[in-house]
LUMROMAR-290718 format. One record per residue (C-alpha): residue in one letter; x, y, z. Coordinates in steps of 0.02 Angstrom, whole numbers, plus 50000, padded with zeros to 5 digits. Last residue first. Layout:
<atoms>
{atom "A", {X, Y, Z}}
...
</atoms>
This chain:
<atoms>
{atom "X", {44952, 49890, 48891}}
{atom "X", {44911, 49943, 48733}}
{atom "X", {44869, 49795, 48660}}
{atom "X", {44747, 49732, 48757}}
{atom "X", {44654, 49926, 48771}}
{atom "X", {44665, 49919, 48594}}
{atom "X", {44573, 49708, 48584}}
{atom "X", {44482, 49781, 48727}}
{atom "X", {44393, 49934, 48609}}
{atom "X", {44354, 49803, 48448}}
{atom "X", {44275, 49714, 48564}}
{atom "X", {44165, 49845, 48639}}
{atom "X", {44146, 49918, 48475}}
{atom "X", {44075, 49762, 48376}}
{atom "X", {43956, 49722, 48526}}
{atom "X", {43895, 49910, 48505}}
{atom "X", {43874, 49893, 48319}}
{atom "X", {43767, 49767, 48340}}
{atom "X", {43657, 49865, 48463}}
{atom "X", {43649, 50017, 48339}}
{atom "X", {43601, 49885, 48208}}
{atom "X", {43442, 49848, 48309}}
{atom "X", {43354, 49687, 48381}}
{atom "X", {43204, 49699, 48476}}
{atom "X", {43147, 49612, 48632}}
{atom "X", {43272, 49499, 48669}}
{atom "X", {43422, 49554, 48555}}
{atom "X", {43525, 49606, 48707}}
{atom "X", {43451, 49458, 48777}}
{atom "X", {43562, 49349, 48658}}
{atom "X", {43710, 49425, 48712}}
{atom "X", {43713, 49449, 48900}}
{atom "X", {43690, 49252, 48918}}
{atom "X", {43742, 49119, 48817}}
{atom "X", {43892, 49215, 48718}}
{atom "X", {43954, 49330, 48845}}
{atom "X", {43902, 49250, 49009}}
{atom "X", {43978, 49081, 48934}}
{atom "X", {44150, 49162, 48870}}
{atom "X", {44151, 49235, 49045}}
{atom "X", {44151, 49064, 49121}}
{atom "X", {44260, 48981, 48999}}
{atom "X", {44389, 49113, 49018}}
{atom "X", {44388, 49083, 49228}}
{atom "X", {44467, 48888, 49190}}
{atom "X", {44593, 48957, 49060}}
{atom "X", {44652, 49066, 49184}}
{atom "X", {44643, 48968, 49324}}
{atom "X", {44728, 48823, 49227}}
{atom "X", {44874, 48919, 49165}}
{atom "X", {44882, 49012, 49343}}
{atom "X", {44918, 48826, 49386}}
{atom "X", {45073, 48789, 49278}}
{atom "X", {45129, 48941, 49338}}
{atom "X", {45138, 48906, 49548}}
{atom "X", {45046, 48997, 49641}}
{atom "X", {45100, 49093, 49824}}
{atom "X", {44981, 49136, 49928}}
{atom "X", {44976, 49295, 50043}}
{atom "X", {45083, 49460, 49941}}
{atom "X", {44940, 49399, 49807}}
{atom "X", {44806, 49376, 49925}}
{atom "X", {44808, 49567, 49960}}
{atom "X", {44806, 49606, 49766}}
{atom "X", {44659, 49517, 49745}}
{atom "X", {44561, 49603, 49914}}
{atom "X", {44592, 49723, 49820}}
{atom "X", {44536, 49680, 49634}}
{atom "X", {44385, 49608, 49719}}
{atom "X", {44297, 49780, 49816}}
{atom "X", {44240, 49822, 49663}}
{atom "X", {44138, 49656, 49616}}
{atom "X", {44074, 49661, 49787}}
{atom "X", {44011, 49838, 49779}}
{atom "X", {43942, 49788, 49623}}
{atom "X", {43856, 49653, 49704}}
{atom "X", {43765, 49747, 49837}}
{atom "X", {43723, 49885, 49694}}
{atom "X", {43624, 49760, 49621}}
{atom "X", {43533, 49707, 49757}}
{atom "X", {43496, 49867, 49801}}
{atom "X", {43425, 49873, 49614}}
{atom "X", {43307, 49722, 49623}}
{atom "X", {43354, 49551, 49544}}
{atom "X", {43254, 49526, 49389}}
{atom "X", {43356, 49405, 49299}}
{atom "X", {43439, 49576, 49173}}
{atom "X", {43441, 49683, 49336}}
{atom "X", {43583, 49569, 49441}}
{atom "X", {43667, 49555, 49216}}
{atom "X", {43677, 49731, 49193}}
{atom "X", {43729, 49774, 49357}}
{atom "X", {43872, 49656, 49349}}
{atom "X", {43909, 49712, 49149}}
{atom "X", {43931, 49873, 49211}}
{atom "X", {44049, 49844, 49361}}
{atom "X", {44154, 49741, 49252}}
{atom "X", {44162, 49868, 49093}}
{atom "X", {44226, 50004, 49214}}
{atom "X", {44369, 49858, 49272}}
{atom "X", {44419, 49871, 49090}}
{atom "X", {44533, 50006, 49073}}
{atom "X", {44575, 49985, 49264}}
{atom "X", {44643, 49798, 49238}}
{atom "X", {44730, 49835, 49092}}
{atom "X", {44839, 49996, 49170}}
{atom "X", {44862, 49849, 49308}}
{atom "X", {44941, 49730, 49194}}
{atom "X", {45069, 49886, 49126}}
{atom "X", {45105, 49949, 49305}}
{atom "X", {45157, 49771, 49351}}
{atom "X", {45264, 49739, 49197}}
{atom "X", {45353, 49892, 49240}}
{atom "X", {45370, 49819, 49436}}
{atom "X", {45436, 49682, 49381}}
{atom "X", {45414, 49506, 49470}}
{atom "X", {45304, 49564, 49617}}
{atom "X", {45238, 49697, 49555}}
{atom "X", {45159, 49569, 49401}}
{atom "X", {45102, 49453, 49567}}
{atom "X", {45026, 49599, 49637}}
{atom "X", {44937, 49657, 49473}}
{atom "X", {44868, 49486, 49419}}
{atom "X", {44791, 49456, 49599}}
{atom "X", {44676, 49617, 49564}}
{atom "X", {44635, 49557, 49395}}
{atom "X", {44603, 49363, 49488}}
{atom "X", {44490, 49438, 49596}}
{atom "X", {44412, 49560, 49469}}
{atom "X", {44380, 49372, 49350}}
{atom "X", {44306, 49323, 49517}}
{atom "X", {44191, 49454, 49538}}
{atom "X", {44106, 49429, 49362}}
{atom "X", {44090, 49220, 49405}}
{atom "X", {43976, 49322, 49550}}
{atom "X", {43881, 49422, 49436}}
{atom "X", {43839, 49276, 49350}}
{atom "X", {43778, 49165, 49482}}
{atom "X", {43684, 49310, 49561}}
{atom "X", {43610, 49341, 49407}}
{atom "X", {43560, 49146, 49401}}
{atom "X", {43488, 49161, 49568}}
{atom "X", {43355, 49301, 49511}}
{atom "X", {43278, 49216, 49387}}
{atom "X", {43255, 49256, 49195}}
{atom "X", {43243, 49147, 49049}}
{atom "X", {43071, 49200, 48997}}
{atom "X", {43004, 49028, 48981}}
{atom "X", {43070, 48996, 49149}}
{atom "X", {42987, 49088, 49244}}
{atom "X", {42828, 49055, 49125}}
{atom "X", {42847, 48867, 49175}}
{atom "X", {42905, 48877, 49369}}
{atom "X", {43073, 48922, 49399}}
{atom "X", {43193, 48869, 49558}}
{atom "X", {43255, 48691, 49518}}
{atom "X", {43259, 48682, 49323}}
{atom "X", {43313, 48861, 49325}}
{atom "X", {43441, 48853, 49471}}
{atom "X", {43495, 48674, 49389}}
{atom "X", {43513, 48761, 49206}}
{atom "X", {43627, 48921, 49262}}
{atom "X", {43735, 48775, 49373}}
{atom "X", {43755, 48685, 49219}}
{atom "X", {43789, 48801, 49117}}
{atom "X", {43916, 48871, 49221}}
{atom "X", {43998, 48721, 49237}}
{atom "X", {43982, 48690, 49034}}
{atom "X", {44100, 48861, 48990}}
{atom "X", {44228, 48825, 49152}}
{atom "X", {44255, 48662, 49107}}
{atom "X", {44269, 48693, 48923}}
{atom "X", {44410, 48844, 48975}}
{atom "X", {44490, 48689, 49063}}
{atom "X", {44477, 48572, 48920}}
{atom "X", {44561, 48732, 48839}}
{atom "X", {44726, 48723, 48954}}
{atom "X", {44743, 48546, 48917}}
{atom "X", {44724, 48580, 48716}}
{atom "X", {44884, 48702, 48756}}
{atom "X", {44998, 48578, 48766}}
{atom "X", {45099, 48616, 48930}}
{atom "X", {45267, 48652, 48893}}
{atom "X", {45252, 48778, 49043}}
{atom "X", {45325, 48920, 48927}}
{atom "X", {45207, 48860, 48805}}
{atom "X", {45060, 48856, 48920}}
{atom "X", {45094, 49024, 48988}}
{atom "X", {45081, 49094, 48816}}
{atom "X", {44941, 49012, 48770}}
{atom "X", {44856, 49072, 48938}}
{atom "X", {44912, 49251, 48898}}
{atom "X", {44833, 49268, 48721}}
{atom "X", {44663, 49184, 48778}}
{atom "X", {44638, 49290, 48908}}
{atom "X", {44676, 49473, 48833}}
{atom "X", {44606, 49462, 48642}}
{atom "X", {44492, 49341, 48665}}
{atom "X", {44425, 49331, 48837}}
{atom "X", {44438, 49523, 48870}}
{atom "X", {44349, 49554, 48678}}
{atom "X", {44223, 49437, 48735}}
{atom "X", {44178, 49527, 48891}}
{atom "X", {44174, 49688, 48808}}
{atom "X", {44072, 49637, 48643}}
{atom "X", {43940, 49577, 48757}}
{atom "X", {43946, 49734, 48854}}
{atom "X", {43914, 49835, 48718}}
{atom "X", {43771, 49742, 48653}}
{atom "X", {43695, 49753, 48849}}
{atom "X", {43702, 49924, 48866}}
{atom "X", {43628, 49947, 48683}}
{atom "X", {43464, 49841, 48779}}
{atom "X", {43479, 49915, 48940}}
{atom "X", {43453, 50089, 48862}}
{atom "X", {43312, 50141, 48974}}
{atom "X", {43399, 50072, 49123}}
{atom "X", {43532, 50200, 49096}}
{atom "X", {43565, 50270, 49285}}
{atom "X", {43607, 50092, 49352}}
{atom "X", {43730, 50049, 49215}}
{atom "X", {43802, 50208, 49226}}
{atom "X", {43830, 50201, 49410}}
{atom "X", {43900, 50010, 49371}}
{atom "X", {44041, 50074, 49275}}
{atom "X", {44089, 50221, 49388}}
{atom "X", {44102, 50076, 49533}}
{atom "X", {44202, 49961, 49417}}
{atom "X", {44323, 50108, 49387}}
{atom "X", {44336, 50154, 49591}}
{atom "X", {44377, 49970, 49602}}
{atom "X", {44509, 49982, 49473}}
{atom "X", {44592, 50132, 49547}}
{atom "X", {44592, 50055, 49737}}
{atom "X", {44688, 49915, 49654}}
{atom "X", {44810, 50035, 49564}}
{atom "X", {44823, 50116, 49742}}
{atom "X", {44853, 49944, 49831}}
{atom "X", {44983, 49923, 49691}}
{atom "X", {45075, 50100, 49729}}
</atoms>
């Protein structure tokens, strides 16, 4: 039953990265809605769980949030040295190069990894509690594969490229669930994972996926979007 929650979300992120691929036209409202997804998982389904595991821990939870800052100014930093190292002046005037959407794709396949290591950990302990995390994981594993190719085709990477990456991104959430019955973790450092992996989606989110959604023209129909796709997770959150 887990492997075929697993094989659920990665048939999700696949669905999500289809329409992704087939909407190119609307990469802009694609973009507004995926912004409000990824920040809606931080808030309202990261952020939630690591306090929780940090009280339970009796860790304070400003440790678990230097970890979250980690995780925010690595990226940057690795987003900045591709640029600085990679771009020549227009390159990098227009903010785009193909490493960085690698980058970001890839900080996207290790949030499924950790979805897909969620669930067999959850089975582990209660199998209820499992079904409930991976219920989660599906609902927003379409909004994974979309914001991947979104963000391989937002720094110019071509579209087999981007459907290399997906396939990675789906693949994740099993290959998470194997590791799961493979390694065993203690709590204090799923806090820190946790925390650590919030801080790099809070980053594509805000710094990235965002502010090119406004790019080239800004609409209310793209505000909206961002306000939907959080205002979807934060349900999706607390339904599971």
């Amino acid at each position: 039953m887990v492997f075929l929650l697993a094989v659920a979300a990665m048939c999700a992120s696949l669905l999500g990265g289809s329409v992704a691929l087939k909407n190119q036209d609307k990469l802009s409202r694609l973009l507004g809605l995926t912004a409000g997804i990824v920040m809606g998982v931080v808030v309202f389904g990261l952020l939630p769980e690591i306090v929780e595991l940090a009280h339970e821990q009796n860790l304070a939870i400003t440790t678990a949030m230097i970890a979250l800052m980690v995780g925010f100014l690595l990226f940057h930093i690795i987003e900045k040295s591709i640029l600085i190292n990679h771009a020549d002046e227009s390159q990098y005037g227009d903010h785009h190069h193909p490493h960085v959407g690698w980058a970001s794709a890839l900080a996207l396949a290790g949030h499924s990894l950790l979805d897909g290591f969620g669930i067999g950990l959850a089975f582990q302990t209660n199998p209820v509690v499992g079904a409930a995390v991976a219920a989660a994981v599906v609902a927003h594993s379409f909004s994974d594969g979309l914001n991947t190719v979104n963000l391989m085709l937002l720094h110019k990477n071509n579209r087999a490229r981007a459907k290399a990456m997906l396939l990675i991104n789906a693949l994740a959430p099993v290959l998470g669930v194997t590791l799961s019955y493979l390694i065993s973790v203690s709590d204090k450092l799923t806090v820190f994972y946790l925390s650590f992996f919030a801080g790099f989606l809070l980053y594509i989110a805000a710094a990235e996926i965002l502010p090119e959604a406004h790019s080239k023209r800004s609409s209310y129909t793209t505000i909206v979007l961002t306000i939907v796709g959080a205002t979807a997770m934060y349900f999706v959150t607390r339904l599971a």
